[in-house]
KOLVOTOR-405154 format. One line per 8 residues: number of its first residue (from 1); their letters; for each residue x, y, z of C-alpha. Coordinates in steps of 0.001 Angstrom, whole numbers, padded with zeros to 6 digits, always signed. Layout:
N
NUM> a> X:Y:Z; ...
END
This chain:
92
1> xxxxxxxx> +053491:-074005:+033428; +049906:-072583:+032900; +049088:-071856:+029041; +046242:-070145:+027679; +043128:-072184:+027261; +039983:-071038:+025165; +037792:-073703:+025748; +034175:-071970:+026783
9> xxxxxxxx> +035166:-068702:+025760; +035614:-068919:+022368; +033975:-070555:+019332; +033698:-070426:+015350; +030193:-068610:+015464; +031506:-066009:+017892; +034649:-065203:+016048; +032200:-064345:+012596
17> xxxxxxxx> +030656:-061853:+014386; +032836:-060216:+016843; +036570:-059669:+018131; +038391:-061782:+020425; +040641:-060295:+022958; +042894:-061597:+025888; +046011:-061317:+027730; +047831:-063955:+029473
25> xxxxxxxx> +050819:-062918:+032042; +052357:-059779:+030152; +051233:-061312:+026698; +047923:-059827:+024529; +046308:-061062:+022025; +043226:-060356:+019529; +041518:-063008:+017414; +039476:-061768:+014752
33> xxxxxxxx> +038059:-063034:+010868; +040422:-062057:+008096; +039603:-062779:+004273; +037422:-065899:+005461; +040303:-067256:+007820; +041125:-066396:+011778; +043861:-064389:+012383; +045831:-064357:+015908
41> xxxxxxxx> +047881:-061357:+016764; +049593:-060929:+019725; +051449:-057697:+021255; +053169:-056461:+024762; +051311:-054859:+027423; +049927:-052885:+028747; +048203:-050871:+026056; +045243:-051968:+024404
49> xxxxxxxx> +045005:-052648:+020415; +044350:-049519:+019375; +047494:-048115:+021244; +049991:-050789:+020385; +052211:-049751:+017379; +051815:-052310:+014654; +055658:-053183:+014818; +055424:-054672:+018050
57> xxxxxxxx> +052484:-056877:+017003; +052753:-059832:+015438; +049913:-062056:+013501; +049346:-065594:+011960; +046204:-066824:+009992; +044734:-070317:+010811; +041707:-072225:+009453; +037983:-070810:+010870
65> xxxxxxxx> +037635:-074926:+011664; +037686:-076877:+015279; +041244:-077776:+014036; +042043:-074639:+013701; +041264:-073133:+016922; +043231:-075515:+018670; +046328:-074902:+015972; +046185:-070855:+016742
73> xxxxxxxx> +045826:-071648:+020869; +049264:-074133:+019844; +050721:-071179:+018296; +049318:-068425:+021073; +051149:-070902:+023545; +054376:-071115:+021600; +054648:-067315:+021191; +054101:-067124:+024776
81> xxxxxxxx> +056874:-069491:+025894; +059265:-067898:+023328; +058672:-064234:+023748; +056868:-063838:+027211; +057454:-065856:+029895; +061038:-065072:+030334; +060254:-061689:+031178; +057563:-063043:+033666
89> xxxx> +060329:-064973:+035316; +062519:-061835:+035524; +059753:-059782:+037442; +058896:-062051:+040316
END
């Protein structure tokens, strides 16, 4: 199974100064700086952030370390498999 990857796209400098966003098969997601820690929310297609009520997203905070990237791709993964990639499965 494939599983979202953010190595050369994403780093601790770029995260202080901008948004992060993505989408992996059916799943969003935007990583952004929240009270000095990173915070992953992810959300259903196909609207964008802005569109997406705020009940169907959900959000975790990690550590703005290397440790903590790779704990919120972990968790960006997990929601994926558990939420997701059923309905993936479903379409084809």
């Amino acid at each position: 199974m494939e599983e979202i990857s953010l190595k050369g796209k994403f780093s601790l400098e770029l995260i202080k100064k901008e948004r992060f966003a993505g989408s992996f098969c059916g799943m969003r997601y935007m990583l952004m700086m929240e009270d000095g820690k990173m915070k992953a929310t992810v959300y259903p297609e196909p609207y964008c952030w802005e569109a997406t009520p705020k009940e169907q997203k959900e959000s975790e905070l990690f550590p703005h370390t290397k440790e903590g990237i790779d704990e919120m791709v972990a968790w960006l993964n997990q929601k994926y498999r558990e939420e997701y990639a059923e309905a993936v499965k479903e379409e084809e």
